[in-house]
C-alpha positions as CSV (number, residue, x, y, z in Angstrom):
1,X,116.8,73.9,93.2
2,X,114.4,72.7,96.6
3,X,116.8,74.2,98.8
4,X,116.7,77.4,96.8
5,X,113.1,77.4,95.7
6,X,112.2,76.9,99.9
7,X,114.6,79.4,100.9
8,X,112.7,81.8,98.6
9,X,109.4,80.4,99.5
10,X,110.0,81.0,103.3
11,X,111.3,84.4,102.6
12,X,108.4,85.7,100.9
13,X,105.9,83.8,103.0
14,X,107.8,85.6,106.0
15,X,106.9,89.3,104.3
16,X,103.4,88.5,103.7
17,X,102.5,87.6,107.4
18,X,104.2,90.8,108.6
19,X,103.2,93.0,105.6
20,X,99.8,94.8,106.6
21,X,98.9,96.5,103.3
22,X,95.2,96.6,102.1
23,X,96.3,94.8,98.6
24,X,95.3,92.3,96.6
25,X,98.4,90.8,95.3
26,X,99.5,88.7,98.2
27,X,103.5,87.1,98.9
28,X,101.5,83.7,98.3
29,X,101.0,84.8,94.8
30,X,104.6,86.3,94.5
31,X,105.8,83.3,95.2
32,X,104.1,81.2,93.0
33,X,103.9,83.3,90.0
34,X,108.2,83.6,90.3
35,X,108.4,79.8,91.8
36,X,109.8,79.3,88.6
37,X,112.8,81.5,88.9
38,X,114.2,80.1,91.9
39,X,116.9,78.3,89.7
40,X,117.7,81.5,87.8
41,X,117.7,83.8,90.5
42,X,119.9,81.9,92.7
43,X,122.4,81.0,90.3
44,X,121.6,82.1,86.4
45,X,121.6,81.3,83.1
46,X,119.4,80.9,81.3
47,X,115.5,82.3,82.3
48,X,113.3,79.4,81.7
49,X,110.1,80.4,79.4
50,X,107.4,79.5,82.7
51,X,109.7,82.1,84.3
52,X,108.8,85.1,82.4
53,X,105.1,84.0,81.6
54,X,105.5,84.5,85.9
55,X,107.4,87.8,85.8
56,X,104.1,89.0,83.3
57,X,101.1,87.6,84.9
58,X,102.4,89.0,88.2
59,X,103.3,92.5,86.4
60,X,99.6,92.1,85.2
61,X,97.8,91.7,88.3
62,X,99.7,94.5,89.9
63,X,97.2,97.6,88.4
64,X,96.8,99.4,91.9
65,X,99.5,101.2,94.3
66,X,98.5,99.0,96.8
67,X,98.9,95.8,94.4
68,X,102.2,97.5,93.4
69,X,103.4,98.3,96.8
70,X,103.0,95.0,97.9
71,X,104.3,93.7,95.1
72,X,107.4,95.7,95.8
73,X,107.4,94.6,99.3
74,X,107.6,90.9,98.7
75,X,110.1,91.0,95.9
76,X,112.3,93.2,98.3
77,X,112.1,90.4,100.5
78,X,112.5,87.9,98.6
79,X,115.9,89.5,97.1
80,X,117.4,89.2,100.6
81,X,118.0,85.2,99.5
82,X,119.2,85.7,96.1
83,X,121.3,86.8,93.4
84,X,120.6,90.7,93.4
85,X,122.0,91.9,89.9
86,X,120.1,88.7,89.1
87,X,116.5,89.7,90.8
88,X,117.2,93.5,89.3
89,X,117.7,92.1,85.5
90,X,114.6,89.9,85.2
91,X,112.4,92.2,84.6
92,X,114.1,92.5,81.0
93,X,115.1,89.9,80.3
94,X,111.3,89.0,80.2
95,X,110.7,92.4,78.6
96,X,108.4,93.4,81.3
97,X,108.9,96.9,82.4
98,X,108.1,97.6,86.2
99,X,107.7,101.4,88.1
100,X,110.9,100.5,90.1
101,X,113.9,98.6,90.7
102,X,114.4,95.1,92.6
103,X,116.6,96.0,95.0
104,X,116.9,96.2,98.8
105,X,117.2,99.7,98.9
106,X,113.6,100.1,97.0
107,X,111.5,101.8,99.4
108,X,108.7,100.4,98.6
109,X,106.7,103.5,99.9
110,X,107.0,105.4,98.0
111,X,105.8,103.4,94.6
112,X,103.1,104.8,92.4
């Protein structure tokens, strides 16, 4: 789970020094509202409860395009380094419901 959980970490952290959007939702708080998924996203089962009380305070705090945008740009990145039918089915199983899909081919751009 360390190996996993820093792979993650470095991945988003990576995103958030390049990204340059007027947000504020940063990669820092991706990562630590979804630090406890690593274990889930990189190899399933079960999602742990802290998990999903992530997945909804971070769906929470994204109320603007920009939040939302950037938002979409660190989970995109963070993808790259796990499980992607994994990353795209989180959202429900948390019953959270988000304006667009986890997946690399998001473009991010264009969310609303």
């Amino acid at each position: 789970m360390a190996i996993a959980l820093r792979f993650f970490t470095c991945l988003v952290l990576t995103v958030c020094i390049v990204a340059s959007v007027d947000a504020a939702i940063t990669c820092g708080t991706v990562t630590s509202s979804l630090a406890p998924c690593a274990t889930y996203l990189s190899s399933g089962g079960e999602v742990p409860p802290p998990c999903c009380a992530g997945v909804k305070k971070l769906n929470g705090m994204a109320q603007t395009t920009a939040d939302r945008q950037q938002a979409c740009k660190c989970l995109k990145a963070a993808a790259q380094g796990i499980n992607p039918s994994l990353a795209s089915s989180l959202p429900g199983k948390c019953s959270v419901s988000i304006p667009y899909p986890i997946s690399m081919s998001t473009n991010c751009d264009n969310v609303k």
